[in-house]
DRENTI-353816 format. One line per 3 residues: number of its first residue (from 0); their letters; for each residue x, y, z of C-alpha. Coordinates in Angstrom, 2 decimals. Layout:
BEGIN
NUM) A) X,Y,Z | ...
//
This chain:
BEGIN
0) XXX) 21.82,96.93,-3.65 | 22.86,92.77,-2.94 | 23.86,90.55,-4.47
3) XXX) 21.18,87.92,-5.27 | 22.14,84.41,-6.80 | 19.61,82.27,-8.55
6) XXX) 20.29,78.30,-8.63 | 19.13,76.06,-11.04 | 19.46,72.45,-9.26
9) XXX) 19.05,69.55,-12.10 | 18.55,66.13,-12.08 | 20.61,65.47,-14.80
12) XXX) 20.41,61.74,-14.76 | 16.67,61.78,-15.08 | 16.85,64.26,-17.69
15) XXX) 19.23,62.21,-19.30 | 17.70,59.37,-20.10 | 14.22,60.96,-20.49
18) XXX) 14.53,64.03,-22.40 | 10.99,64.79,-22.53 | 10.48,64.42,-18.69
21) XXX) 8.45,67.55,-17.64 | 11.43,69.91,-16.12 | 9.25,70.15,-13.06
24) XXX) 9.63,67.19,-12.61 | 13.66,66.92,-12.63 | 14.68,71.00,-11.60
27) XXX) 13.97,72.85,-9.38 | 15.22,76.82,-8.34 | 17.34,78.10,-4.49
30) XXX) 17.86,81.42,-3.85 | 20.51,83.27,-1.81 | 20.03,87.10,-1.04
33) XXX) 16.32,88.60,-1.46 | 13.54,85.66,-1.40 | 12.17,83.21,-3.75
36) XXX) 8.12,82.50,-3.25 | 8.29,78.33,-4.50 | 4.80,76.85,-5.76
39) XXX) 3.59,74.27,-3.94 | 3.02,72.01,-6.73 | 6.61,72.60,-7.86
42) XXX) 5.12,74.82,-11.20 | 8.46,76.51,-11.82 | 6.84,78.83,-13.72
45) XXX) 4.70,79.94,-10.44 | 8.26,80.13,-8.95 | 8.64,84.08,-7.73
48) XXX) 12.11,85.87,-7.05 | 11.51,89.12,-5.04 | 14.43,91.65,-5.99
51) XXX) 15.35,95.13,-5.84 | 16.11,97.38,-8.27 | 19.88,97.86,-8.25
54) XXX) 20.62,94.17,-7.20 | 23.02,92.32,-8.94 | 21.56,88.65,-10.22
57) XXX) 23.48,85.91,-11.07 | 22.22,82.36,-12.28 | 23.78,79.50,-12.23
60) XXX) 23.20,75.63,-12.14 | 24.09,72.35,-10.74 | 23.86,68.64,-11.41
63) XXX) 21.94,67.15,-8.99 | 21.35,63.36,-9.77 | 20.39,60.90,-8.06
66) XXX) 23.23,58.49,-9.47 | 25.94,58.53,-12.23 | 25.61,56.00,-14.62
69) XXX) 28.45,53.69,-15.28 | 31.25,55.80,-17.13 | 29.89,58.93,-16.09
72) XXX) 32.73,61.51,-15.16 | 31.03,64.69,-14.03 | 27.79,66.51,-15.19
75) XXX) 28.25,70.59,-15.85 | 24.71,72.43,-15.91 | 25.15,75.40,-18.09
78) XXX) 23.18,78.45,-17.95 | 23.28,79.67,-21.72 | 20.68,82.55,-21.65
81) XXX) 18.02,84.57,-19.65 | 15.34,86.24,-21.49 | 13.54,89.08,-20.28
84) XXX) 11.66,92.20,-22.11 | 11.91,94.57,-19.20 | 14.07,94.96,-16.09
87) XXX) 17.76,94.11,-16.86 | 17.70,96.93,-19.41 | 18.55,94.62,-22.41
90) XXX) 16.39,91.68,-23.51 | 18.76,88.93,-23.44 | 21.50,88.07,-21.12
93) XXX) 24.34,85.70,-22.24 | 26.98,83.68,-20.23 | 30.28,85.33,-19.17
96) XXX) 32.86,83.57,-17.95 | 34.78,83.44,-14.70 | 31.69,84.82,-12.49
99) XXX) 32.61,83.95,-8.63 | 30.31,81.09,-7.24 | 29.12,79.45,-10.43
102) XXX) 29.85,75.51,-9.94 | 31.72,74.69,-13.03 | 28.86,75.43,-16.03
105) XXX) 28.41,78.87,-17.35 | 26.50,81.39,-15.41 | 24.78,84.51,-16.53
108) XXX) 24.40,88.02,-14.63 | 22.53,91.18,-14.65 | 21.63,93.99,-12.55
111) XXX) 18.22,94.92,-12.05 | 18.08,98.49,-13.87 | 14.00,99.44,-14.43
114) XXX) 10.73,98.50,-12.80 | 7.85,99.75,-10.11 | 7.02,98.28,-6.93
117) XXX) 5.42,95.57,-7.37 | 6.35,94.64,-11.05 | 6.12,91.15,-11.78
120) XXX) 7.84,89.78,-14.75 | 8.16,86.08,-16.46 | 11.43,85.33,-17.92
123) XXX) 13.18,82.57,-19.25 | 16.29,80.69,-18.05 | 17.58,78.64,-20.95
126) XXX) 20.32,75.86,-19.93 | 21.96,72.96,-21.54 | 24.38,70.11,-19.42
129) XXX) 27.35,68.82,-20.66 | 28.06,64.83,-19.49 | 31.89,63.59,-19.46
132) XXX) 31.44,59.82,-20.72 | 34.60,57.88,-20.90 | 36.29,59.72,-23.51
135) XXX) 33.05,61.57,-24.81 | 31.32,64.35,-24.22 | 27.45,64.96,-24.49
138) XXX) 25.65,68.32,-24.89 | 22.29,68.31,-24.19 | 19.78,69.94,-26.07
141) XXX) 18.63,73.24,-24.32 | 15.72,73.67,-22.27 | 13.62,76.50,-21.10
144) XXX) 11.89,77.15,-17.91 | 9.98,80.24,-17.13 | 9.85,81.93,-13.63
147) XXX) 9.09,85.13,-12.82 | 10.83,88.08,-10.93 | 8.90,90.72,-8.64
150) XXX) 10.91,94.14,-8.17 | 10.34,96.22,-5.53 | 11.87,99.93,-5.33
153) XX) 13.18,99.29,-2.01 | 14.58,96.70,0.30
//
């Protein structure tokens, strides 16, 4: 049993001002305890987290942009759901707050409860960012991306 944290890294700026930039083209996934398998081609959706089953997952994200527009306070990537039919026992996971190491934005976390060696399973992330301008706030409209885990019974 580990402790496994998922990061969802963002170019928020390019996101920002093109919303309909393909996400593989502005994100992009890091992983800290097991092992992610990235594509090549940066596919996030070909993007494969190798966990075990009692490990404890937690995503979260951070702006990573390339500049701050003019104004621009901070940038907060918030993780608002992950999706999955099988593995975490429930289908949806939802942001609680106060989990250690997320980086200002929500996070979400689950514990990997069912699967066989060797299961591979797509789920989604779903995340929105929030951007501090001047006295405003902006929150993005929420995106989906769509990797996949791979449990095995044993580590």
């Amino acid at each position: 049993m580990a402790d496994v944290t998922i990061t969802l890294i963002v170019d928020t700026t390019k996101l920002f001002l093109d919303p309909l930039l393909p996400l593989d083209e502005c994100c992009t996934l890091a992983q800290i305890g097991g092992s992610l398998r990235a594509d090549t081609n940066s596919d996030l959706t070909n993007y494969i987290s190798d966990v075990n089953i009692g490990d404890t997952i937690t995503w979260n994200g951070i702006a990573n942009s390339t500049f701050l527009a003019t104004n621009v306070g901070s940038v907060m990537v918030n993780i608002t759901a992950v999706t999955v039919t099988t593995v975490f026992g429930q289908a949806q996971l939802l942001p609680l707050s106060l989990i250690p190491g997320a980086t200002g934005g929500t996070a979400v976390q689950g514990q990997v409860s069912f699967g066989s060696e060797g299961d591979t399973v797509t789920y989604t992330i779903s995340f929105n960012f929030i951007t501090s301008v001047g006295d405003d706030v902006i929150t993005s409209e929420t995106y989906n991306i769509d990797p996949k885990i791979r449990v095995h019974s044993t580590s």
